[in-house]
C-alpha positions as CSV (number, residue, x, y, z in Angstrom):
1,X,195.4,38.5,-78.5
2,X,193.8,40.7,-75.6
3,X,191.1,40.7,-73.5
4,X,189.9,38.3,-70.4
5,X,190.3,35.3,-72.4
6,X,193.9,35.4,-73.2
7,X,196.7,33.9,-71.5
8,X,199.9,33.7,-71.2
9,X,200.4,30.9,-68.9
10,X,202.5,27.2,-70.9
11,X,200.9,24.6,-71.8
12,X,199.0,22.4,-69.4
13,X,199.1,25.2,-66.6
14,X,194.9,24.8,-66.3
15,X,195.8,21.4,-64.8
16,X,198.7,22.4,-62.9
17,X,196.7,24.9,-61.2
18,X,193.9,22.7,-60.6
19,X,196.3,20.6,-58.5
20,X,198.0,23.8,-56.9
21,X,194.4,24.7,-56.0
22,X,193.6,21.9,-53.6
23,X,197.5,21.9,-52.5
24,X,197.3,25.2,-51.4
25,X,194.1,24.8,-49.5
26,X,195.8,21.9,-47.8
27,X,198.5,24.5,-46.6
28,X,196.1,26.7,-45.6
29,X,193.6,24.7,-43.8
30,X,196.7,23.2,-41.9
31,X,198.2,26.4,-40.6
32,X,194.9,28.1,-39.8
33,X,193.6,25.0,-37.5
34,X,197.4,24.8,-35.8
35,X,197.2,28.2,-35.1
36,X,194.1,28.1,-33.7
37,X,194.9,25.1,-31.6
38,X,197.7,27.1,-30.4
39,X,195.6,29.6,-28.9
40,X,193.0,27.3,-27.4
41,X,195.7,24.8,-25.4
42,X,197.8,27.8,-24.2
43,X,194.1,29.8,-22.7
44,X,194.1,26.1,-21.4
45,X,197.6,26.1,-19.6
46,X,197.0,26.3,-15.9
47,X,198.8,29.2,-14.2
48,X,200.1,27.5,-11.1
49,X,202.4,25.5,-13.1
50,X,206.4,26.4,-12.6
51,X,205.4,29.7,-10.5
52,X,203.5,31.2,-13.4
53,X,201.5,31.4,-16.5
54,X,202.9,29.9,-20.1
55,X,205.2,32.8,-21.3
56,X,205.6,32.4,-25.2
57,X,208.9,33.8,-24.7
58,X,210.8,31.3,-23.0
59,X,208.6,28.2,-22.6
60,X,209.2,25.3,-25.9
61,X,206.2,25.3,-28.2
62,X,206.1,21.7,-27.2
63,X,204.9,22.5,-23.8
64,X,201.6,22.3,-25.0
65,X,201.6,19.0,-25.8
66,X,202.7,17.5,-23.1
67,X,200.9,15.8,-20.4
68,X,202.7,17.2,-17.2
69,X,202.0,14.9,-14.4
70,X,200.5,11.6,-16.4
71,X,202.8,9.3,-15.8
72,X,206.0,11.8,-15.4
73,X,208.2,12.8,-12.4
74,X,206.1,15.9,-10.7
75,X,208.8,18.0,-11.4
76,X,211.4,19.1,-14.4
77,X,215.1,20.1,-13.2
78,X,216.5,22.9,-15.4
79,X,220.0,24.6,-14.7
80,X,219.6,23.1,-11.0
81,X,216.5,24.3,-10.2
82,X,213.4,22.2,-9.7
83,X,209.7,23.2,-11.6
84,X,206.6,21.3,-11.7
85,X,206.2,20.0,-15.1
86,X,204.4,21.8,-17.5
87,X,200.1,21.3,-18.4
88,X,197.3,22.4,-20.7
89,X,194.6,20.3,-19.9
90,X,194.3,20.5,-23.6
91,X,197.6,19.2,-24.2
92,X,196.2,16.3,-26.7
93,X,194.4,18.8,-29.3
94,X,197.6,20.4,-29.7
95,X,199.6,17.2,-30.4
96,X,196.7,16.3,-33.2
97,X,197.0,20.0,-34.4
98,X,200.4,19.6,-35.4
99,X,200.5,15.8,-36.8
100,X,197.4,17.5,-38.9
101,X,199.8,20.4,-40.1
102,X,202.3,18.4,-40.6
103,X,200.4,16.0,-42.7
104,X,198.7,19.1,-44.9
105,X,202.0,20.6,-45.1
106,X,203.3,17.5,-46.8
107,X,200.3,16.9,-48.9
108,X,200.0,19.8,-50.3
109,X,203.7,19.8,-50.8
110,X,203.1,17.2,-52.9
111,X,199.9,18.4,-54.9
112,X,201.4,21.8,-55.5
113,X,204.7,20.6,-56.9
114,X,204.4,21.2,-60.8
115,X,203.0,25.3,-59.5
116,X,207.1,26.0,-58.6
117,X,209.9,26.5,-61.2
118,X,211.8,23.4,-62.7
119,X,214.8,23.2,-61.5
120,X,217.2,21.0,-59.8
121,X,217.1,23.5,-56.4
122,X,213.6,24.2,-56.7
123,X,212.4,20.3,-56.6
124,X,215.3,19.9,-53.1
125,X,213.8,22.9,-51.7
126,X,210.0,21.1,-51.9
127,X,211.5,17.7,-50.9
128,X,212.9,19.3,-47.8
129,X,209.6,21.4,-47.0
130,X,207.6,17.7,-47.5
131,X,210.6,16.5,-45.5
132,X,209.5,19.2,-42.7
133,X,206.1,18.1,-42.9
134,X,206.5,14.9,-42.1
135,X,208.8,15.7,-39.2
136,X,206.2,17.6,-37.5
137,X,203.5,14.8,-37.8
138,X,206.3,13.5,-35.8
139,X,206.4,16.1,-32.9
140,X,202.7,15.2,-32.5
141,X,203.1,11.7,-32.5
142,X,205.8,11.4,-30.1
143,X,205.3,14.4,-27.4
144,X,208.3,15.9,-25.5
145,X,207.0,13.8,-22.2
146,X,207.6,10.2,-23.7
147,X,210.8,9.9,-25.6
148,X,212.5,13.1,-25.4
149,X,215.5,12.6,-27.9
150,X,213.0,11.2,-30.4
151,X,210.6,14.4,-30.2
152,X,213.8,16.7,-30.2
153,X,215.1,15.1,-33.3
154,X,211.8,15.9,-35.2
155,X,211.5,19.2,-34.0
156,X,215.1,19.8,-35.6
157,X,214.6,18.2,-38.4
158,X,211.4,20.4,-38.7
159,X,212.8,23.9,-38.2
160,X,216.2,22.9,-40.2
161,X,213.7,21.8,-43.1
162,X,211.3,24.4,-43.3
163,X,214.4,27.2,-43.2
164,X,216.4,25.4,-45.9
165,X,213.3,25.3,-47.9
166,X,211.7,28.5,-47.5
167,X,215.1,29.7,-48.7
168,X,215.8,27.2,-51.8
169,X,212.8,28.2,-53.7
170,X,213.2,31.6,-53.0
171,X,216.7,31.5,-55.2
172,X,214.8,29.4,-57.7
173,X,212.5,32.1,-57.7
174,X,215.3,34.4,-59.0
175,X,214.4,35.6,-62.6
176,X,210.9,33.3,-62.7
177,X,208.4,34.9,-65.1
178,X,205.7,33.2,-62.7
179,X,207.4,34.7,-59.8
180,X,207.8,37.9,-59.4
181,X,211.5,39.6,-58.1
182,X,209.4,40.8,-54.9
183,X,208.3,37.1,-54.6
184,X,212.0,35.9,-54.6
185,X,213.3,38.2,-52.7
186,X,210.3,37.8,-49.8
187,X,211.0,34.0,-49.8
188,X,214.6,34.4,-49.7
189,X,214.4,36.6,-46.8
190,X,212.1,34.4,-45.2
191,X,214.4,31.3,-45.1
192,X,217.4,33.4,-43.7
193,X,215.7,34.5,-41.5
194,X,214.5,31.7,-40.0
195,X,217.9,30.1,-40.5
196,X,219.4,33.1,-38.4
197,X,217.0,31.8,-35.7
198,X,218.3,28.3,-36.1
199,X,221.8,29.6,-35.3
200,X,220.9,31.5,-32.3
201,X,219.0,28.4,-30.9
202,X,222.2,25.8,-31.2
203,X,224.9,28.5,-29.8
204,X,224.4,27.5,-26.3
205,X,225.4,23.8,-27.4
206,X,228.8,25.4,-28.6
207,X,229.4,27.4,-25.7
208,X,229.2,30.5,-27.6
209,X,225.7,32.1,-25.5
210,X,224.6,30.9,-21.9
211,X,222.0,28.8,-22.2
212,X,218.6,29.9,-23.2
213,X,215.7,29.9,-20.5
214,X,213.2,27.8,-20.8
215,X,210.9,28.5,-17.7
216,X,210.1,32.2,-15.9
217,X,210.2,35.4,-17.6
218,X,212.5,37.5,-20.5
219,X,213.4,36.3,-23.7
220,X,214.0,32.2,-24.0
221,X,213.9,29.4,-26.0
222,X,210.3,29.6,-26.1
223,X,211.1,33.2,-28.2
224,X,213.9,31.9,-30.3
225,X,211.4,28.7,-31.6
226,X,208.8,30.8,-32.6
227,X,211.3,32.7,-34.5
228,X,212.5,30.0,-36.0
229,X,208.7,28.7,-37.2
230,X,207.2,32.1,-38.1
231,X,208.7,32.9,-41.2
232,X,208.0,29.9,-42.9
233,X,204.7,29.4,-41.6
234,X,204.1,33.0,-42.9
235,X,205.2,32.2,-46.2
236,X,203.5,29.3,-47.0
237,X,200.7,31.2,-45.8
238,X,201.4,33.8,-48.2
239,X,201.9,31.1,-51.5
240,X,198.8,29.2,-51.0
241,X,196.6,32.3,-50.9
242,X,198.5,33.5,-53.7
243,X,197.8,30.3,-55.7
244,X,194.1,30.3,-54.6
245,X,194.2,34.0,-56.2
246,X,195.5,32.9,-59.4
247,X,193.0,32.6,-62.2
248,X,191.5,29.3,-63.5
249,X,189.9,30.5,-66.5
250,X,191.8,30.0,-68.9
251,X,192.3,27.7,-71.2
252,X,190.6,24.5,-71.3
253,X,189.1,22.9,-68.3
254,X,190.3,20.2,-66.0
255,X,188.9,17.2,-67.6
256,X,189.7,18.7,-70.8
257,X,193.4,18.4,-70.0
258,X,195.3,15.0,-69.0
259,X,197.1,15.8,-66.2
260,X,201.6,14.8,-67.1
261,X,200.4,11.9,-65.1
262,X,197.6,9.6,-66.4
263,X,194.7,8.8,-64.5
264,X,195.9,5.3,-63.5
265,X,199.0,7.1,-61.9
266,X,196.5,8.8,-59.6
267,X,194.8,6.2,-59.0
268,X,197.7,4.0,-57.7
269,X,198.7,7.0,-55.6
270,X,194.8,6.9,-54.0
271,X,195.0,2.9,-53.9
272,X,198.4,3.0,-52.2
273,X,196.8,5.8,-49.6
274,X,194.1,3.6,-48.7
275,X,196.1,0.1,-48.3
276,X,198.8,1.8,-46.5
277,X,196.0,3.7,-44.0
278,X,194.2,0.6,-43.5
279,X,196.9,-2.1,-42.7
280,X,198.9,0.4,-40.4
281,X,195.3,0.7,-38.4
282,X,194.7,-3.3,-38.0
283,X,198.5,-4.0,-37.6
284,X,198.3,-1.1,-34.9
285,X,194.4,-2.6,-33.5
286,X,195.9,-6.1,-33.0
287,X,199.5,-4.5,-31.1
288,X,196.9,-2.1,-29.0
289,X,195.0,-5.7,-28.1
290,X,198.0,-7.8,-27.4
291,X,199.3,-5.3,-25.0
292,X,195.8,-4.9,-23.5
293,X,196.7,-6.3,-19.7
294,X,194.6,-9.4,-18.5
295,X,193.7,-7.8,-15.2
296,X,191.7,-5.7,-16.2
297,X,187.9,-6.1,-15.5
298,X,188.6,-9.8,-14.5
299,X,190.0,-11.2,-18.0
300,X,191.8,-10.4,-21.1
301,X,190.4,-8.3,-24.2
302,X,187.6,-9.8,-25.4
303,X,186.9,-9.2,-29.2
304,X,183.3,-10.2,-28.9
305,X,182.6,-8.0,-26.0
306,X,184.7,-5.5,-25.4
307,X,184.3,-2.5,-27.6
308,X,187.3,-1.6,-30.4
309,X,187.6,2.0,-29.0
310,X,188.5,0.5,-25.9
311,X,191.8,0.3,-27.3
312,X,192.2,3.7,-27.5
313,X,190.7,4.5,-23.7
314,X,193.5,5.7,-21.5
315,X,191.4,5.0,-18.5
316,X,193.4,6.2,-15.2
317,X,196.3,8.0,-16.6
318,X,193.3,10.4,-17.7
319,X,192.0,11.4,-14.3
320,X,188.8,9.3,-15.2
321,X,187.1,7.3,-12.4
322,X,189.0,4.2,-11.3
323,X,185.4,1.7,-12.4
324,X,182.9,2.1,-14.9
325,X,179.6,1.3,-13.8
326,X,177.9,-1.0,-16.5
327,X,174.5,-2.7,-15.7
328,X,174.9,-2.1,-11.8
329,X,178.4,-3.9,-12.3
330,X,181.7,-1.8,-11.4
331,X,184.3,-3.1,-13.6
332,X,187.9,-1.5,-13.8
333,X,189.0,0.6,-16.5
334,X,190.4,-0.6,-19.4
335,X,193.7,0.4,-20.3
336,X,196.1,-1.1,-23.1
337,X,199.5,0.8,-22.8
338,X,199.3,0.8,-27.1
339,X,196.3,3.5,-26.6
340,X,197.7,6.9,-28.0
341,X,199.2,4.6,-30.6
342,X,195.7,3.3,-31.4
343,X,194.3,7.0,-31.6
344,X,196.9,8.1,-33.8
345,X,196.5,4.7,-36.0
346,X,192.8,5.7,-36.7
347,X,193.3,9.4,-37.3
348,X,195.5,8.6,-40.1
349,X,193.3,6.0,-41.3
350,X,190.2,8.5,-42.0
351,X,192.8,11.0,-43.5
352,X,194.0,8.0,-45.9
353,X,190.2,7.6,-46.4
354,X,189.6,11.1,-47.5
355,X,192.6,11.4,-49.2
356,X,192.6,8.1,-51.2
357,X,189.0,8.6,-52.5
358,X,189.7,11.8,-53.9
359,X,192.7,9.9,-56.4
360,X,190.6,6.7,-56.2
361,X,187.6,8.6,-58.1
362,X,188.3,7.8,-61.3
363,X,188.6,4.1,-61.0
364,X,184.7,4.2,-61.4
365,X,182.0,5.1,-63.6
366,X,181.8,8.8,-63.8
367,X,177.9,8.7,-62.6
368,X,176.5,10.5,-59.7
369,X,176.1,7.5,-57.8
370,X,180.1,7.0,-57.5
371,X,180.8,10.7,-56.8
372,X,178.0,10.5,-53.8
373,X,179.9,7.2,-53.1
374,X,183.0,9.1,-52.8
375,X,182.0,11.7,-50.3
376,X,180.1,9.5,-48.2
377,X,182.8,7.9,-47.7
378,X,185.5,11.4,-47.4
379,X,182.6,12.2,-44.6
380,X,183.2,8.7,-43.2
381,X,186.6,8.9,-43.0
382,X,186.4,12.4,-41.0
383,X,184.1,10.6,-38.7
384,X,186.7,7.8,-38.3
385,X,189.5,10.8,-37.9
386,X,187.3,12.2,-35.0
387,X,187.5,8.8,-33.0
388,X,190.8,9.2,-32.6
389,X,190.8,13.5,-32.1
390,X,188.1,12.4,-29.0
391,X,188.4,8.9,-27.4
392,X,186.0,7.4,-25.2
393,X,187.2,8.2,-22.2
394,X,187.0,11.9,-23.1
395,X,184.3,13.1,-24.2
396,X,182.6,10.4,-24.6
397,X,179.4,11.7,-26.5
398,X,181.3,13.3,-29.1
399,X,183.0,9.8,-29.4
400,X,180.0,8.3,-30.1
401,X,179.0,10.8,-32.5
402,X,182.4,10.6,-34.6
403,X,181.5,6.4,-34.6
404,X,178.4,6.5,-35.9
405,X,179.3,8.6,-38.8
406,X,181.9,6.5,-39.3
407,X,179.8,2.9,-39.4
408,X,176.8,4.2,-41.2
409,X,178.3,6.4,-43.9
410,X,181.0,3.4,-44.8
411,X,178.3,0.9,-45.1
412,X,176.2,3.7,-47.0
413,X,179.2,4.2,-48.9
414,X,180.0,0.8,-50.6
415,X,176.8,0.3,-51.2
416,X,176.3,3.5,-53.1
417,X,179.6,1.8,-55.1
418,X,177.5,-1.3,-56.3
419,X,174.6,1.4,-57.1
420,X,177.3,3.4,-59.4
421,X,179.0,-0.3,-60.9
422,X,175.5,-1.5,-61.6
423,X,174.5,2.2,-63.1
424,X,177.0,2.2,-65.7
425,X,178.9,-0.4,-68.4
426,X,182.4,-1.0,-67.0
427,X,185.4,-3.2,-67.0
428,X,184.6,-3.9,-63.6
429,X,182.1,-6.4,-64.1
430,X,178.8,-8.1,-62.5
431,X,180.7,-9.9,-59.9
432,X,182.2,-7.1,-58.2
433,X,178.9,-5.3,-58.3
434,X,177.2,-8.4,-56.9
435,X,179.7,-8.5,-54.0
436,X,179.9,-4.4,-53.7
437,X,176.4,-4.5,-53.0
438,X,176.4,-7.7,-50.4
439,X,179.6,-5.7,-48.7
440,X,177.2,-2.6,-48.2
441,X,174.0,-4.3,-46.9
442,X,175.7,-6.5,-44.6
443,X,177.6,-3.6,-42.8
444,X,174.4,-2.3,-43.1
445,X,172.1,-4.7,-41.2
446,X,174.9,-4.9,-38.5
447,X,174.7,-0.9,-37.8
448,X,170.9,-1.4,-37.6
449,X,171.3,-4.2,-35.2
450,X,174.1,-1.9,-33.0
451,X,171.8,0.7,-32.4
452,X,168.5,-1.6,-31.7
453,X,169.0,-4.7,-29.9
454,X,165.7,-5.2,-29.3
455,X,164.8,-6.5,-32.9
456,X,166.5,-9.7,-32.3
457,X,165.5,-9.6,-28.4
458,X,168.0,-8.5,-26.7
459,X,168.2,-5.4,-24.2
460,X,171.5,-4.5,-24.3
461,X,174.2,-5.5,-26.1
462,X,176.9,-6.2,-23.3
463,X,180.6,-4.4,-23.1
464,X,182.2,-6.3,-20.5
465,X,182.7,-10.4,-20.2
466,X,182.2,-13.5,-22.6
467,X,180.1,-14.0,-25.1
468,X,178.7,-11.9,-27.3
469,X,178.3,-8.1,-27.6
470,X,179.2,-4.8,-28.3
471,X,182.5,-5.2,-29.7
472,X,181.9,-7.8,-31.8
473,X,178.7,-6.2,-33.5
474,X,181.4,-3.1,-34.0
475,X,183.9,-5.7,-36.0
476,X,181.1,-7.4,-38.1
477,X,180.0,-3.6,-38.8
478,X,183.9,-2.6,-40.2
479,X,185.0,-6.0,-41.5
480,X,182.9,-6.2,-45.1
481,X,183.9,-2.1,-45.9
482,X,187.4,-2.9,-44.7
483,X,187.9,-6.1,-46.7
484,X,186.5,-4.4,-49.3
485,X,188.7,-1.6,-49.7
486,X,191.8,-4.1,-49.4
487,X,190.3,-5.7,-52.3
488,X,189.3,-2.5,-54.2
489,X,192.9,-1.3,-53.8
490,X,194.3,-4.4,-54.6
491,X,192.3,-4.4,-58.0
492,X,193.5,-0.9,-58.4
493,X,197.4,-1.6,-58.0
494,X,197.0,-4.5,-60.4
495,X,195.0,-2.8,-63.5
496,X,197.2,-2.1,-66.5
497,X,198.7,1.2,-66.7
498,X,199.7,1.2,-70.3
499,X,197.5,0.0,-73.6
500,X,194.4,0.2,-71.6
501,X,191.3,3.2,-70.8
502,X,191.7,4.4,-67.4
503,X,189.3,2.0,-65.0
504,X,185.6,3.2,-66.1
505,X,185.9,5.1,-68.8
506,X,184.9,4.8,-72.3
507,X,187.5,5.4,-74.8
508,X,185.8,6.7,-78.1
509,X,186.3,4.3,-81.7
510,X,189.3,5.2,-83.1
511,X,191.6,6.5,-80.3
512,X,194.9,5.7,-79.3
513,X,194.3,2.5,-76.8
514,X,190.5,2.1,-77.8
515,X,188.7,-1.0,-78.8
């Protein structure tokens, strides 16, 4: 058979692909924006720091992320010699940037693991590059200015990892129809390469090269980790536009072909990503507030007043004025020592969002009102994301911006849920549609109320002191979509997986598993 329709790809690659598809846009989207970033903090870098400008060749990639004189000594001894610590004043975009990469990179690992070869080595080779991923979230998440042996241990883990697998899956590669021998041989050349790196960069430990510079000018560390990260970074660049090149023509479509896992597999995976995103944000809410010091603004944090982004304010290890000025009233900042924590907590909570809803999909009806459902609340979750990528004490209007998003498209969201449950004829039944909809409308009312006081009297809704206010309008806003995702993904985790349709779908008369 000839012509555009034919194929020669195996059985069930249309859905493999499908998967590789959003996998490799994962990869991409992750190295382009940490790239970027990389540019951006380093324009940022302040030229009077250590006697010069950032010089990629000898100053750590993980200069960017730190903080230089917030809280640290003013001044980093190296080989006897004393240099003011380094800055970007962008130093937190680039600590975001890479927990994002890292967090794509293992994703997509994940989503694009039935596009590689079979084998034994192949499947080590994509553990270690997920393993990678997950190590530089880590690098982010812990900067080289807080606990120094933690970040280091990350950042080896993460060059080891990528080098290892870079180089794995390039000998998998090795006589792969799907893979060409250019393809292998690339990727093989790749991970040596970056391993070659890896050498160089431990020899000074060993005594075998002086030690590398890390400040001033020449050829440094700085050099020999970018080395060590190009390669790989390269290459995955490479294999996700290569998979986004591959057709998807042929053969049947997507929902023509059941993935090798069912759809209540997926579904688990999307539950799991919401519960786990959501109970590591309140576990880390509740830390942030019982660390929150009591002499601030004349009493502890006050849930009914005191706004929940407060938590994530790092008032004056920011350079921010020592008081805010609130109805002619100068309180001091508030500051809870949990606050990067906090901003972190909620970034991975909107990517759990996003994430989770694209798995969770087909839990519901397949109507429109459940797929609108779905990406207002993907949107919502982005919103929620960029709370944490700007807190308050930042840039405070984008802040607000991010926030709003994120409380009116949730409440939006759920009730566009009840819309789609009461739309369509499913297992779920009329008391979760009843209680969907109640969910919805009560977060709802409470947004309305946030953003105008005035329609039950008041002038201002209060941030600071008893009583009630600001923060705890914000917590009767999130508590009814919150609640009702734990629930949702409780109901999720506990449908059957076996003798039973997938969650809203109608299983003609006469299948296997039908009626």
């Amino acid at each position: 058979m000839s012509g555009p329709a034919a194929s020669t790809a195996a059985p069930g690659a249309p859905a493999e692909s499908v998967w590789a598809t959003y996998g490799a846009w994962l990869w991409l989207i992750g190295i382009v924006q940490f790239a970027v970033a990389l540019f951006v903090v380093q324009a940022a870098y302040g030229c009077a720091n250590h006697g010069g400008c950032y010089n990629l060749f000898t100053d750590p990639i993980s200069n960017l992320g730190s903080g230089g004189f917030l809280g640290n000594p003013p001044t980093f001894s190296y080989q006897g010699v004393a240099y003011p610590w380094p800055f970007s004043y962008l130093w937190p975009v680039f600590n975001y940037s890479i927990f994002a990469l890292g967090t794509f990179l293992f994703a997509g690992t994940l989503l694009m693991f039935r596009a590689f070869p079979r084998s034994r080595l192949a499947e080590v080779g994509l553990g270690l590059l997920a393993l990678s991923g997950l190590s530089a979230a880590g690098v982010g998440v812990v900067p080289e200015d807080t606990l120094l042996a933690v970040h280091s241990a990350f950042a080896l883990i993460t060059f080891l990892g990528a080098g290892l697998a870079t180089l794995l899956i390039g000998i998998s590669w090795v006589g792969h129809r799907s893979w060409s021998r250019a393809w292998s041989t690339y990727t093989i050349a790749s991970g040596l390469f970056s391993l070659a790196w890896m050498i160089a960069l431990v020899l000074p430990s060993f005594g075998v090269l002086a030690a590398w510079p890390v400040f001033g000018s020449g050829f440094g560390y700085g050099g020999v980790e970018r080395m060590i990260v190009v390669a790989p970074l390269v290459w995955v660049a490479a294999v996700a536009i290569r998979v986004l090149r591959r057709p998807r023509e042929h053969g049947p479509t997507p929902s023509e072909v059941r993935h090798p896992l069912s759809s209540s597999s997926w579904e688990i995976y999307g539950a799991l990503t919401w519960l786990l995103g959501l109970v590591s944000f309140v576990g880390v809410m509740i830390a942030a507030q019982l660390a929150y010091p009591c002499s601030n603004f004349g009493g502890c944090y006050n849930l009914l007043t005191n706004p929940i982004s407060a938590l994530g304010s790092a008032g004056y290890a920011t350079g921010n004025p020592p008081y805010d000025s609130y109805l002619s009233v100068h309180f001091p900042w508030p500051v809870s020592p949990w606050w990067p924590a906090f901003n972190y907590a909620i970034v991975l909570f909107g990517v759990a969002l996003i994430a989770g809803s694209f798995f969770v999909r087909r839990a519901f009806p397949p109507n429109g009102w459940a797929t609108g459902a779905f990406v207002l609340l993907a949107i919502g979750g982005m919103g929620a994301a960029g709370v944490g990528v700007a807190p308050e004490d930042t840039l405070l209007e984008l802040h607000i911006a991010f926030a709003a998003i994120a409380f009116l498209l949730a409440a939006l969201a759920v009730i566009g849920f009840g819309a789609a449950l009461a739309a369509d004829r499913s297992p779920w039944g009329k008391g979760w549609t009843i209680y969907t909809f109640v969910s919805g409308f009560f977060a709802l009312a409470w947004v309305v109320l946030i953003a105008r006081p005035e329609i039950v009297g008041v002038a201002q809704w209060v941030n600071y002191g008893s009583g009630f206010g600001f923060g705890g309008l914000e917590r009767l806003i999130v508590v009814a979509p919150f609640l009702w995702i734990a629930l949702v993904s409780l109901r999720v985790l506990r449908y059957p997986r076996r003798g039973s349709a997938p969650v809203g779908r109608r299983v003609p008369a006469g299948s296997v598993g039908g009626p």
